[in-house]
PDB file of N, CA, C and O in Angstrom:
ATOM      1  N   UNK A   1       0.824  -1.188   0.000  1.00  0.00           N
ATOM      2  CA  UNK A   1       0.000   0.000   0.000  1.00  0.00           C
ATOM      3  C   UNK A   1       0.867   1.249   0.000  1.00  0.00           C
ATOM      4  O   UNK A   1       0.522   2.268  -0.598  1.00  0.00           O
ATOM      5  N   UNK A   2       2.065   1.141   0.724  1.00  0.00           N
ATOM      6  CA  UNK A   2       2.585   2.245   1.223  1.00  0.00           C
ATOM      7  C   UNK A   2       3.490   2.895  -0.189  1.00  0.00           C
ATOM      8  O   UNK A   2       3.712   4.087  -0.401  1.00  0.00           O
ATOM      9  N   UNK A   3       3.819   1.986  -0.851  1.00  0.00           N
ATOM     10  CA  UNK A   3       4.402   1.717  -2.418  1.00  0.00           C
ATOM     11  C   UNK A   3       3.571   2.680  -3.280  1.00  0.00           C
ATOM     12  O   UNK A   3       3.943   3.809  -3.600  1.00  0.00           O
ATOM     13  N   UNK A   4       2.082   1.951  -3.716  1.00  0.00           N
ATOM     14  CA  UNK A   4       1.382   2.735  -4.363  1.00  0.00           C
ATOM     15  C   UNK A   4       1.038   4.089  -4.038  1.00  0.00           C
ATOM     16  O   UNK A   4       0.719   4.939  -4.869  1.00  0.00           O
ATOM     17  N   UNK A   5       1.125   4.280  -2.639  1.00  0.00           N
ATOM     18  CA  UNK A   5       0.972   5.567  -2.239  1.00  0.00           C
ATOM     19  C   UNK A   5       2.129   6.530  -3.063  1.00  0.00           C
ATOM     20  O   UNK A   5       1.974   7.448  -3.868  1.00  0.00           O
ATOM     21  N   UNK A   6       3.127   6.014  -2.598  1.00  0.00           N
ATOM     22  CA  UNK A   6       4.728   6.649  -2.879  1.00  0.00           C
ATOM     23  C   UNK A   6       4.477   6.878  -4.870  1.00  0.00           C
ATOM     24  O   UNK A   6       4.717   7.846  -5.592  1.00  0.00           O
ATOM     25  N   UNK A   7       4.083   5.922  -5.085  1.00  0.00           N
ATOM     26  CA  UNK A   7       3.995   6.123  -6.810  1.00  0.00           C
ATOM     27  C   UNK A   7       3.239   6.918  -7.041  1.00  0.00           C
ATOM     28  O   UNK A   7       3.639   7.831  -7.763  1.00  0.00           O
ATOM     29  N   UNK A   8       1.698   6.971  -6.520  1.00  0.00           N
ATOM     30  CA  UNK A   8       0.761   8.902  -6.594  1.00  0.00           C
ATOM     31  C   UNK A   8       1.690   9.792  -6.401  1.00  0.00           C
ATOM     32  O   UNK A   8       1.869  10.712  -7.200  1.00  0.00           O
ATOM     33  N   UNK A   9       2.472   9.615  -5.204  1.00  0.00           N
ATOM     34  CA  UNK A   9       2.844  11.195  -5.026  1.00  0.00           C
ATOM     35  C   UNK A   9       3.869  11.510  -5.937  1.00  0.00           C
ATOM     36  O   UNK A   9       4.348  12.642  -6.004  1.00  0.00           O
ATOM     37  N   UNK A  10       4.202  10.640  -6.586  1.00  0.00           N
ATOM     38  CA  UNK A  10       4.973  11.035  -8.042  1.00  0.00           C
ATOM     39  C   UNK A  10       4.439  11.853  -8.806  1.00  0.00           C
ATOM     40  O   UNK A  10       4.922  12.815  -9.402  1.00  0.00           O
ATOM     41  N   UNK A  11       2.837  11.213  -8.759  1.00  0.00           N
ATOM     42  CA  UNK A  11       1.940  11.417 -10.136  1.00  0.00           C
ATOM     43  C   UNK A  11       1.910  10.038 -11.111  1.00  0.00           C
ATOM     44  O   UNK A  11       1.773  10.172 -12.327  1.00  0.00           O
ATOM     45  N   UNK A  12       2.039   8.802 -10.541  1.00  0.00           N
ATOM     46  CA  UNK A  12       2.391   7.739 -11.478  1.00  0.00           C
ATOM     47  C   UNK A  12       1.002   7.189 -10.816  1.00  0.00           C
ATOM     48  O   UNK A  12       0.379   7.879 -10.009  1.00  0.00           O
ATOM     49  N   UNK A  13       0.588   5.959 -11.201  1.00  0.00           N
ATOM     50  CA  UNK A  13      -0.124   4.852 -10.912  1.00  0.00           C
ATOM     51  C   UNK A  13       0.507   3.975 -10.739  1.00  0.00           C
ATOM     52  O   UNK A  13       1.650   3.867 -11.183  1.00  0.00           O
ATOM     53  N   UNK A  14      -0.237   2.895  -9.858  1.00  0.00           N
ATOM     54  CA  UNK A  14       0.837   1.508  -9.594  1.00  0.00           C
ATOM     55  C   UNK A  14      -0.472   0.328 -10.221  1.00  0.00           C
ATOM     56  O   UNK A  14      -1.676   0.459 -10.441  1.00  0.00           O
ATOM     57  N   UNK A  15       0.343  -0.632 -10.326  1.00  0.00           N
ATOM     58  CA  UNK A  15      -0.449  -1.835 -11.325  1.00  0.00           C
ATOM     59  C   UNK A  15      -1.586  -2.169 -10.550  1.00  0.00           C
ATOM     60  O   UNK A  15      -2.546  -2.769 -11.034  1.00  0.00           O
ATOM     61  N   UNK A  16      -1.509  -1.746  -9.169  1.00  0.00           N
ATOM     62  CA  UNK A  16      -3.167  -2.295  -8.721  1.00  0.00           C
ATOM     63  C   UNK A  16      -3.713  -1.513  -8.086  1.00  0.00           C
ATOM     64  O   UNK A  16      -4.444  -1.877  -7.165  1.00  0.00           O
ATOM     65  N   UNK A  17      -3.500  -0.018  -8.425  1.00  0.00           N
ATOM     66  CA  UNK A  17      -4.741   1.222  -8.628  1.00  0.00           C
ATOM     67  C   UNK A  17      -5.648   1.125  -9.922  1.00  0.00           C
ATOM     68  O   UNK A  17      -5.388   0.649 -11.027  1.00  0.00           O
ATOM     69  N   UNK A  18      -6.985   1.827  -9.355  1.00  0.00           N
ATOM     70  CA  UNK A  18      -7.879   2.133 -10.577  1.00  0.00           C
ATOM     71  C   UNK A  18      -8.794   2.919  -9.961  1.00  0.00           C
ATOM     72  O   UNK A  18      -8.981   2.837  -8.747  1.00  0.00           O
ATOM     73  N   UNK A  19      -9.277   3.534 -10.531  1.00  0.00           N
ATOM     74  CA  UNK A  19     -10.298   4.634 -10.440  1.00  0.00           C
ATOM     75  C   UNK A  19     -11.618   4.346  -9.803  1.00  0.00           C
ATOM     76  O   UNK A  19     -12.485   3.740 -10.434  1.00  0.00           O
ATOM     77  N   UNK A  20     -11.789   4.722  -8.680  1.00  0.00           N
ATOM     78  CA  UNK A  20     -12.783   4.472  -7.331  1.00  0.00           C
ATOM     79  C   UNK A  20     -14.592   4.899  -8.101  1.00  0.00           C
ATOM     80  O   UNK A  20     -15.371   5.710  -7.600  1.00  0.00           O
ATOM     81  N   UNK A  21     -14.824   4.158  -9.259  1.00  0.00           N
ATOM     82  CA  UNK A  21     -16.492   4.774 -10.133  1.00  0.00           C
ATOM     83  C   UNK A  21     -16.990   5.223  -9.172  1.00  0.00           C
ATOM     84  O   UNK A  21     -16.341   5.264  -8.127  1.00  0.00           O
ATOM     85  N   UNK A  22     -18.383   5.728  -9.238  1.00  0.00           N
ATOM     86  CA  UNK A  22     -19.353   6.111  -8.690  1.00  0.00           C
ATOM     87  C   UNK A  22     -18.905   7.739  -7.812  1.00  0.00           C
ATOM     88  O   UNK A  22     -19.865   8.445  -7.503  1.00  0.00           O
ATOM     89  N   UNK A  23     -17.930   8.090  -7.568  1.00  0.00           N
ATOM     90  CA  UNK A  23     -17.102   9.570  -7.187  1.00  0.00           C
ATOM     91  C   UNK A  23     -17.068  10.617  -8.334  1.00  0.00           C
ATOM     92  O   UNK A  23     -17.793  10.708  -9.324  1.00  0.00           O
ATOM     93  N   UNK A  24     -16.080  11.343  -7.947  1.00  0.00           N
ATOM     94  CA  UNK A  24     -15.633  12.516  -8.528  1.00  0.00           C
ATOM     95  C   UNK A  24     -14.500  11.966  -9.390  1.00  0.00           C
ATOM     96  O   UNK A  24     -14.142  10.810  -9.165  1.00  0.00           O
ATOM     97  N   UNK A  25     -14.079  12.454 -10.060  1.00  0.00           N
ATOM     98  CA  UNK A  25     -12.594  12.319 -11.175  1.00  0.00           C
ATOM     99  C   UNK A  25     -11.658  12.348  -9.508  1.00  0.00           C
ATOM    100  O   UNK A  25     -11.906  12.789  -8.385  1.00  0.00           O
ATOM    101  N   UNK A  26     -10.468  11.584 -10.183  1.00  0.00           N
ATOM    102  CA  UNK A  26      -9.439  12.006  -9.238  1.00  0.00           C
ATOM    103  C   UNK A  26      -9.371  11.330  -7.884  1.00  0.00           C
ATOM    104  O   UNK A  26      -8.676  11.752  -6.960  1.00  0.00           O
ATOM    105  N   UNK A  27     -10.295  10.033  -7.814  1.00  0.00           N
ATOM    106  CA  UNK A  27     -10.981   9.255  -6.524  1.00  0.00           C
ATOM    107  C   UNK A  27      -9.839   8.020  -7.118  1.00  0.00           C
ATOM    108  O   UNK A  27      -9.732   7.653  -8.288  1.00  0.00           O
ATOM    109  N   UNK A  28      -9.349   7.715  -6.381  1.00  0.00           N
ATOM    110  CA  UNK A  28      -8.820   6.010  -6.913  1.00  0.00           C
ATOM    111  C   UNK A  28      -8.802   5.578  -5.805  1.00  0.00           C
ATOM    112  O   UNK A  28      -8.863   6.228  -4.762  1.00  0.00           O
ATOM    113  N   UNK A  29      -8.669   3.804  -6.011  1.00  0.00           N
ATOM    114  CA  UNK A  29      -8.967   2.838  -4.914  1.00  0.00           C
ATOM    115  C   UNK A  29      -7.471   2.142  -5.353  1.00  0.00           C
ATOM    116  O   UNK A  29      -7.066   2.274  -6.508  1.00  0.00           O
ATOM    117  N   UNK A  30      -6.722   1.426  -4.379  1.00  0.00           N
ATOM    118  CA  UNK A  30      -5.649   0.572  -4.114  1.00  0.00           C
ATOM    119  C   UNK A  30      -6.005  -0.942  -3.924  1.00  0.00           C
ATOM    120  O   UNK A  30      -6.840  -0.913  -3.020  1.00  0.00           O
ATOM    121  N   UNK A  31      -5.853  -2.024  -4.227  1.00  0.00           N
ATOM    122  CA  UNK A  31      -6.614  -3.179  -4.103  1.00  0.00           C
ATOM    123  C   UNK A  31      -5.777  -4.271  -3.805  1.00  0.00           C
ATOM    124  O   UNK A  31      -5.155  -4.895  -4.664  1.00  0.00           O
ATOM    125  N   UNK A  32      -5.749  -4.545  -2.421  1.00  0.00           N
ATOM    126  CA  UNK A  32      -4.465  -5.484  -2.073  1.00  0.00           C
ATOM    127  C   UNK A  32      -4.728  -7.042  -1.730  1.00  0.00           C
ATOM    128  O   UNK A  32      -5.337  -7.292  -2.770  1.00  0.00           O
ATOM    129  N   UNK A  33      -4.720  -7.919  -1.236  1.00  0.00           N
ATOM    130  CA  UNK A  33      -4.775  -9.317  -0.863  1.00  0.00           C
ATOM    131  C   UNK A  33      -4.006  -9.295   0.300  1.00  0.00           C
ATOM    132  O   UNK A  33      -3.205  -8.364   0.390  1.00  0.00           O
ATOM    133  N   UNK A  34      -4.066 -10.172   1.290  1.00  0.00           N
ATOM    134  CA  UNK A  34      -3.273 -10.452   2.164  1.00  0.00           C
ATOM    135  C   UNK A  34      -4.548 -11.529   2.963  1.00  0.00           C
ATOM    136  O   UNK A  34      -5.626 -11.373   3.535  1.00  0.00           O
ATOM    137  N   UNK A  35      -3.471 -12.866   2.507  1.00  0.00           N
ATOM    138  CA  UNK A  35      -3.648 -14.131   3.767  1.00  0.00           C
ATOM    139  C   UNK A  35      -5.031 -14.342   3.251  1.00  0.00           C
ATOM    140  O   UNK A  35      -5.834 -14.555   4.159  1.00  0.00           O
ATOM    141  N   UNK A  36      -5.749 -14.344   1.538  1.00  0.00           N
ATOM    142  CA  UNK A  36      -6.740 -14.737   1.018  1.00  0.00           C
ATOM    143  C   UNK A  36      -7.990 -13.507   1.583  1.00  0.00           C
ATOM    144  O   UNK A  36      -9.100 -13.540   1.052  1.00  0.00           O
ATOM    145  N   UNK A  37      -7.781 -12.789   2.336  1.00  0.00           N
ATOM    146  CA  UNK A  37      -8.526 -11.675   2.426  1.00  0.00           C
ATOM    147  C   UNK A  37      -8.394 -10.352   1.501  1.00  0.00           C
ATOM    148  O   UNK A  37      -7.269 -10.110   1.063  1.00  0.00           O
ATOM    149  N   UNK A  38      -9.607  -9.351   1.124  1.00  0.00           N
ATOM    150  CA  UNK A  38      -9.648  -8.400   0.481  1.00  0.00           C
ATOM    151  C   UNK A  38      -9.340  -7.248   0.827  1.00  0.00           C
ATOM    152  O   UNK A  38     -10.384  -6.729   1.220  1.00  0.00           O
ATOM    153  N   UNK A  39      -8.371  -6.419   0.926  1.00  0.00           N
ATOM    154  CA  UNK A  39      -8.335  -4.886   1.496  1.00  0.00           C
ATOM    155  C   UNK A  39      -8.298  -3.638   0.196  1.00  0.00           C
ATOM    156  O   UNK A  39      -7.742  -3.655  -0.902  1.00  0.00           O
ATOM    157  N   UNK A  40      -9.108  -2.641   0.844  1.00  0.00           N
ATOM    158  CA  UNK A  40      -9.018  -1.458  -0.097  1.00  0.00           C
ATOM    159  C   UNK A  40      -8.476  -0.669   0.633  1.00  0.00           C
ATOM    160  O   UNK A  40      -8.457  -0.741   1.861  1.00  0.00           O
ATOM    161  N   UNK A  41      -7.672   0.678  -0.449  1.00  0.00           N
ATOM    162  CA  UNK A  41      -7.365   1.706   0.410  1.00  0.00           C
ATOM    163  C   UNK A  41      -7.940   2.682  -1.004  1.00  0.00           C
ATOM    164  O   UNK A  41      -7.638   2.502  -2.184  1.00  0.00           O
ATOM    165  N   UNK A  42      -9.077   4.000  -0.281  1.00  0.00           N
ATOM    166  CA  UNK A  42      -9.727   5.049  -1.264  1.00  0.00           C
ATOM    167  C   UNK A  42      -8.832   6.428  -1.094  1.00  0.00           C
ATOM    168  O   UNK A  42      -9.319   7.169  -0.240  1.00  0.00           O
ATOM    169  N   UNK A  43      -8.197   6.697  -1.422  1.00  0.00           N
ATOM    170  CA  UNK A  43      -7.343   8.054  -1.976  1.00  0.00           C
ATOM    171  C   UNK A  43      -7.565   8.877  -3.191  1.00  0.00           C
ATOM    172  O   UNK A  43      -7.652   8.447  -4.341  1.00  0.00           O
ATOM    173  N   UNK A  44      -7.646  10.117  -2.799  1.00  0.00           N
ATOM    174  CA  UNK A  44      -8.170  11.294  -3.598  1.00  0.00           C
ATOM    175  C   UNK A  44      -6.821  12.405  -3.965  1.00  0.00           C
ATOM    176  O   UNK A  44      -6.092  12.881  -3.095  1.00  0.00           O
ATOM    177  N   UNK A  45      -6.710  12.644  -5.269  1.00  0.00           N
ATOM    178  CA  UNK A  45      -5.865  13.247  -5.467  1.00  0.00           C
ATOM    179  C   UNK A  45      -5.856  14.582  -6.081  1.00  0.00           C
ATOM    180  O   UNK A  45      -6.944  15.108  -5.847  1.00  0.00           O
ATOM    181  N   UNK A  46      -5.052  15.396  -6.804  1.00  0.00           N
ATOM    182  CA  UNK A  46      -5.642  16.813  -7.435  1.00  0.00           C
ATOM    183  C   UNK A  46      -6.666  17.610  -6.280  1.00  0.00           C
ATOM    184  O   UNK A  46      -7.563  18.362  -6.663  1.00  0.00           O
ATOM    185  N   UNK A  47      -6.354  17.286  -4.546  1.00  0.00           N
ATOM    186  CA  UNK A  47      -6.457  18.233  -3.959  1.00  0.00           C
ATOM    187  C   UNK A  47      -6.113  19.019  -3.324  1.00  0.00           C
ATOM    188  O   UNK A  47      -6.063  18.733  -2.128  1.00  0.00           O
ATOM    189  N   UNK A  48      -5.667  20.498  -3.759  1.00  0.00           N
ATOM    190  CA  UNK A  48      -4.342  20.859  -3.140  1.00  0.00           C
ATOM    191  C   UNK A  48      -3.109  20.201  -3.356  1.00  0.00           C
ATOM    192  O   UNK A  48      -2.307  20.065  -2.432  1.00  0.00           O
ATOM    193  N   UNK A  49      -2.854  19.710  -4.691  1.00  0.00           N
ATOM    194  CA  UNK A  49      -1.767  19.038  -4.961  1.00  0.00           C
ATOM    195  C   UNK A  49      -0.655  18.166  -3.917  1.00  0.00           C
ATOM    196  O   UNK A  49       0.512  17.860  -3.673  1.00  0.00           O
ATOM    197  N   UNK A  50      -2.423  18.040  -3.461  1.00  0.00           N
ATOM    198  CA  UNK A  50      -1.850  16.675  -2.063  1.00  0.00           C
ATOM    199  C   UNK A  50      -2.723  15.450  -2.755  1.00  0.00           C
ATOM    200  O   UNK A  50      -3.585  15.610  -3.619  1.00  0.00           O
ATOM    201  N   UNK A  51      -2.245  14.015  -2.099  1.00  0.00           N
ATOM    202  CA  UNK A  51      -2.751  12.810  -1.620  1.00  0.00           C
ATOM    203  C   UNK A  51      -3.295  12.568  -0.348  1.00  0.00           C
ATOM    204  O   UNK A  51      -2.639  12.335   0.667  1.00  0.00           O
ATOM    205  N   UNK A  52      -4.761  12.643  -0.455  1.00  0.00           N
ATOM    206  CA  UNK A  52      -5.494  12.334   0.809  1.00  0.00           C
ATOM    207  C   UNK A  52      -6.092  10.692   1.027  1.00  0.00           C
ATOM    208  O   UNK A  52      -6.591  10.166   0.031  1.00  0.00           O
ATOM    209  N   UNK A  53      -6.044   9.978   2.188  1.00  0.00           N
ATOM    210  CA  UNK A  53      -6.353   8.812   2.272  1.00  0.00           C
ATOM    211  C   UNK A  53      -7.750   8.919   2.793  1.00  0.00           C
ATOM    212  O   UNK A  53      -7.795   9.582   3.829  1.00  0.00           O
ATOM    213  N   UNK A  54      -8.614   8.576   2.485  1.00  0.00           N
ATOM    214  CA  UNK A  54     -10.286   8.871   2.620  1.00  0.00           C
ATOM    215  C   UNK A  54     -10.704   7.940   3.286  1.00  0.00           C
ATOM    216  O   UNK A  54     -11.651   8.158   4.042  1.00  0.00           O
ATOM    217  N   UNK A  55     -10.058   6.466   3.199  1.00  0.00           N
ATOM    218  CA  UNK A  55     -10.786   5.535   3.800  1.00  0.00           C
ATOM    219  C   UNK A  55      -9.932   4.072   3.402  1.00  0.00           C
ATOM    220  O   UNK A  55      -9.278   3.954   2.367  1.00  0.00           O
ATOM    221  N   UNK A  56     -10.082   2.990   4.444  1.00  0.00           N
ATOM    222  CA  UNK A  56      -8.942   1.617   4.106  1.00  0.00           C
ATOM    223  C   UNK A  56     -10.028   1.006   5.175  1.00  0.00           C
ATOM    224  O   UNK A  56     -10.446   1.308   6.293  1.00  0.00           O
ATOM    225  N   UNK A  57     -10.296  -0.239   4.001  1.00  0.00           N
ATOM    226  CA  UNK A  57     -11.483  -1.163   4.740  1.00  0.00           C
ATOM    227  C   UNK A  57     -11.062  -2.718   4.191  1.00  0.00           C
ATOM    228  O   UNK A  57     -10.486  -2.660   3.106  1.00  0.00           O
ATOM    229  N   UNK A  58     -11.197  -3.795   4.607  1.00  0.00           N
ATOM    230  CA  UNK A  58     -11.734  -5.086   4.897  1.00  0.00           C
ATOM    231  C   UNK A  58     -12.695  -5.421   3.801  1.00  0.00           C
ATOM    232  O   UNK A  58     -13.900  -5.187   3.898  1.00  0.00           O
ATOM    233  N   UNK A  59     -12.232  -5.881   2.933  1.00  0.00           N
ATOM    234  CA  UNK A  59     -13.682  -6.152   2.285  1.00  0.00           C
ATOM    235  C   UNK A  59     -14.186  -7.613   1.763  1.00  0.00           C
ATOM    236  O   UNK A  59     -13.808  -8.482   0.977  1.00  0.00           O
ATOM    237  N   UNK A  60     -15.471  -7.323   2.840  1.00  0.00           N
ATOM    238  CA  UNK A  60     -16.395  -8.063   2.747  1.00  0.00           C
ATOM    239  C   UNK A  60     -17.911  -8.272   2.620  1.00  0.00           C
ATOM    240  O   UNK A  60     -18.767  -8.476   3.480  1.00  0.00           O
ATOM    241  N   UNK A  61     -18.012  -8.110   0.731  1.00  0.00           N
ATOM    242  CA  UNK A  61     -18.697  -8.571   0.197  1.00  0.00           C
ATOM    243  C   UNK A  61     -19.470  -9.434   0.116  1.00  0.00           C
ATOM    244  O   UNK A  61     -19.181 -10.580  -0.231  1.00  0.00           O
ATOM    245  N   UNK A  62     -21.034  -8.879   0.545  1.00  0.00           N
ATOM    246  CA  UNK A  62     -21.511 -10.245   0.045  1.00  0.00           C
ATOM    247  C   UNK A  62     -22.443 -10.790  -0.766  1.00  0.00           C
ATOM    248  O   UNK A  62     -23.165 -11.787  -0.806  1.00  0.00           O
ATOM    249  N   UNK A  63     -22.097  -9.405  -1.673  1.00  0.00           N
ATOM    250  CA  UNK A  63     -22.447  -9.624  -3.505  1.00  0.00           C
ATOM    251  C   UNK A  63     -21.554  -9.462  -4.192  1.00  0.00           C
ATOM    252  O   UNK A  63     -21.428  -8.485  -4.930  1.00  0.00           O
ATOM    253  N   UNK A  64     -20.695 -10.462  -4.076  1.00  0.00           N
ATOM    254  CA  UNK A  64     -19.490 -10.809  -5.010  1.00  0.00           C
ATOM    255  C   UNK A  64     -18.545  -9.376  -5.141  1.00  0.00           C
ATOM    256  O   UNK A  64     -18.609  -8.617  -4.173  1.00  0.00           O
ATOM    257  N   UNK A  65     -17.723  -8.997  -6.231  1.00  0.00           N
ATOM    258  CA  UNK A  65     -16.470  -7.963  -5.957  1.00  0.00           C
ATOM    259  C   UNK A  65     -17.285  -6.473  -5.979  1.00  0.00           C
ATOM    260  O   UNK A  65     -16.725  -5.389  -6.144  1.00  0.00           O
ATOM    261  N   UNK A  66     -18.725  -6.674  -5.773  1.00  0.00           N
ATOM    262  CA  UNK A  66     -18.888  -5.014  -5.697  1.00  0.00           C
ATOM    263  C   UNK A  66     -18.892  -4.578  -4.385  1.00  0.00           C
ATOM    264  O   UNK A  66     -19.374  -5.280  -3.495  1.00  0.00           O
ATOM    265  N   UNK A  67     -18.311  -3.280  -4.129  1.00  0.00           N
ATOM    266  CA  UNK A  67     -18.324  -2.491  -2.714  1.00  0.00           C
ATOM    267  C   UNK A  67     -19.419  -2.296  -2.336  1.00  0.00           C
ATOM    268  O   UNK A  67     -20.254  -1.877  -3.138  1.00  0.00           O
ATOM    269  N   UNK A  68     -19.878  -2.626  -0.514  1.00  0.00           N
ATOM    270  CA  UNK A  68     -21.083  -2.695   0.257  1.00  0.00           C
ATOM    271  C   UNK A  68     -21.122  -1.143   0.141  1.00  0.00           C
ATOM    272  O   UNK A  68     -20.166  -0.432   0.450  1.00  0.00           O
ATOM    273  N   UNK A  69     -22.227  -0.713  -0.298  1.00  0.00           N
ATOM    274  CA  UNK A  69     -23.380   0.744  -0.124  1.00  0.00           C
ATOM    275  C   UNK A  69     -22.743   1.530   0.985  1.00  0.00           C
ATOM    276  O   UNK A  69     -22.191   2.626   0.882  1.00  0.00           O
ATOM    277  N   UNK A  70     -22.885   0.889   1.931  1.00  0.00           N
ATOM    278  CA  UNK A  70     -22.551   1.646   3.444  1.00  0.00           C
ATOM    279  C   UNK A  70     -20.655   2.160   3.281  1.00  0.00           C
ATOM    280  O   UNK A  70     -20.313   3.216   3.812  1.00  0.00           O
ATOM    281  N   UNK A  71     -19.602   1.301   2.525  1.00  0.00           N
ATOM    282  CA  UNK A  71     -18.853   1.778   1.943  1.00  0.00           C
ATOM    283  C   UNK A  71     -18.619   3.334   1.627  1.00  0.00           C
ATOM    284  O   UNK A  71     -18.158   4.349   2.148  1.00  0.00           O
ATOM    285  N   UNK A  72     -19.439   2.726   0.031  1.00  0.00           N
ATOM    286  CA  UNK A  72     -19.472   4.282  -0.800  1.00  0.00           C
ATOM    287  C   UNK A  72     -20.058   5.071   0.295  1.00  0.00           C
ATOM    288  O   UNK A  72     -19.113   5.723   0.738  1.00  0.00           O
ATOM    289  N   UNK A  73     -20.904   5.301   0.832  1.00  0.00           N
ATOM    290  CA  UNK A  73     -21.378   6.134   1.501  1.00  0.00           C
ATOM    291  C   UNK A  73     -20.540   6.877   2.434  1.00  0.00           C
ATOM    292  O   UNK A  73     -20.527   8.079   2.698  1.00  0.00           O
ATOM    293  N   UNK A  74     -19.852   5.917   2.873  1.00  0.00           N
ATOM    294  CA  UNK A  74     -19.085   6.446   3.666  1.00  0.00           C
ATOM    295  C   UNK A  74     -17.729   7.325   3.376  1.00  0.00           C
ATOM    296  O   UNK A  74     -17.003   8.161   3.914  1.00  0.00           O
ATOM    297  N   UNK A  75     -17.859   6.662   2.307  1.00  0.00           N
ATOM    298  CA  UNK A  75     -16.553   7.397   1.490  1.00  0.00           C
ATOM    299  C   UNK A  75     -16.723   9.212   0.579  1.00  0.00           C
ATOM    300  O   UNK A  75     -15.982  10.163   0.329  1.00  0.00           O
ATOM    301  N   UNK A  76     -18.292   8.792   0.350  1.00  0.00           N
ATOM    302  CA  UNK A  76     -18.404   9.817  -0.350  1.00  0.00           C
ATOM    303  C   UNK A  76     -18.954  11.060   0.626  1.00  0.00           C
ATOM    304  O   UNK A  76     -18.978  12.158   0.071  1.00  0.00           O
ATOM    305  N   UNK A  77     -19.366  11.012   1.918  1.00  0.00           N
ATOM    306  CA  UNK A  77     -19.121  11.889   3.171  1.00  0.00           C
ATOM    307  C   UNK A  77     -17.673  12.398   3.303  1.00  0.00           C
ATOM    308  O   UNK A  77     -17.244  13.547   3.203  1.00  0.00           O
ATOM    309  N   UNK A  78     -17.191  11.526   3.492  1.00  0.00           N
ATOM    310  CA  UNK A  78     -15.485  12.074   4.034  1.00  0.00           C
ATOM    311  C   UNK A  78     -14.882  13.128   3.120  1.00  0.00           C
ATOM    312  O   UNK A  78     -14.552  14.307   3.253  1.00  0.00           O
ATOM    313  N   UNK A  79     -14.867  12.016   1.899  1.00  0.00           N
ATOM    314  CA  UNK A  79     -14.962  13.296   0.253  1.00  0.00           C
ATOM    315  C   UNK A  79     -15.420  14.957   0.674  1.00  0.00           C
ATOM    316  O   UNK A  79     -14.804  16.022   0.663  1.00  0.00           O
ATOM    317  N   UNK A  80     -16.837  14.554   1.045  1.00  0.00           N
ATOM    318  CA  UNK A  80     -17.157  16.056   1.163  1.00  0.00           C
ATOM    319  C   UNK A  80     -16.954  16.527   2.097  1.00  0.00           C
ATOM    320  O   UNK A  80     -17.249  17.721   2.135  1.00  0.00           O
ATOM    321  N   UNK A  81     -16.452  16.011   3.160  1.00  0.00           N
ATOM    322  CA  UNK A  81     -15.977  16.737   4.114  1.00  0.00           C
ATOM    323  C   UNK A  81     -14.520  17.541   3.793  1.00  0.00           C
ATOM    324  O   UNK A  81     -14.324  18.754   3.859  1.00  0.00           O
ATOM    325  N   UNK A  82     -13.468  16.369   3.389  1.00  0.00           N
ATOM    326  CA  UNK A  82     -12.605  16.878   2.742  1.00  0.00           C
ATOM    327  C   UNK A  82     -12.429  18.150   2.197  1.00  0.00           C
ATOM    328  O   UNK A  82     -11.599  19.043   2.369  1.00  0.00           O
ATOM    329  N   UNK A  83     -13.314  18.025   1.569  1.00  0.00           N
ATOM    330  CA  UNK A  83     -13.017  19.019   0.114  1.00  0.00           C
ATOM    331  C   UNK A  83     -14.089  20.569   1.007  1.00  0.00           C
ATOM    332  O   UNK A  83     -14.250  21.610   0.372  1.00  0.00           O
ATOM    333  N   UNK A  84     -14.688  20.405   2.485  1.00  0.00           N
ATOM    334  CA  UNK A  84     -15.349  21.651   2.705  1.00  0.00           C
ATOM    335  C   UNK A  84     -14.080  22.034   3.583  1.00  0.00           C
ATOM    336  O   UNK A  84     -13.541  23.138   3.665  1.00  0.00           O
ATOM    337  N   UNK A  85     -13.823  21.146   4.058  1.00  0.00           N
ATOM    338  CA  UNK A  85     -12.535  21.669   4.978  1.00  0.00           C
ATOM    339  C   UNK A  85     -11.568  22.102   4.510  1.00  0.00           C
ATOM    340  O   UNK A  85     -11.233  22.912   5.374  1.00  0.00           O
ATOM    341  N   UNK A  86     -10.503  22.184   3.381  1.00  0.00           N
ATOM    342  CA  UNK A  86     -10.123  22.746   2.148  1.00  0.00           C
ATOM    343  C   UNK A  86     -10.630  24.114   1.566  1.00  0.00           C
ATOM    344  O   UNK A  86      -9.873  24.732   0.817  1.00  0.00           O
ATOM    345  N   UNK A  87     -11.614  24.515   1.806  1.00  0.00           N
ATOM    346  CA  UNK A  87     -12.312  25.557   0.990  1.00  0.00           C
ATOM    347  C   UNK A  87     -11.236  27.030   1.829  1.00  0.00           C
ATOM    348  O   UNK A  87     -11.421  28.200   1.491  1.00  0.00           O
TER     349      UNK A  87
END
């Protein structure tokens, strides 16, 4: 995780980032494995020409690889919190 982080703050992508749908442009998700379990980490970038970490969860699905509702939700609060606290 700490890798892909280091490669954003380049401005690069790492092979297992991709773009966090259902957000704003500029939302990406990190997608790791460890010990047959699922972890995400949601980071937002192009704010304040910083890397913000929004949210790193456990995931467990239990409609196959899509993210639980309560997730996004949660993610897309912080987002806006983010981005009011910034103003």
């Amino acid at each position: 995780m700490l890798t892909a982080l280091a490669i954003a703050a380049e401005g690069e992508k790492s092979d297992n980032v991709k773009p966090f749908k259902g957000v704003d442009g500029g939302v990406f998700q990190i997608a790791l494995r460890y010990r047959g379990d699922a972890f995400r980490v949601i980071y937002a970038v192009k704010i304040d020409h910083d890397i913000w970490v929004i949210h790193a969860f456990q995931k467990k699905s239990t409609t196959g690889i899509k993210t639980p509702q309560r997730e996004i939700d949660l993610i897309c609060q912080r987002l806006k919190q983010l981005k009011e606290a910034l103003k």
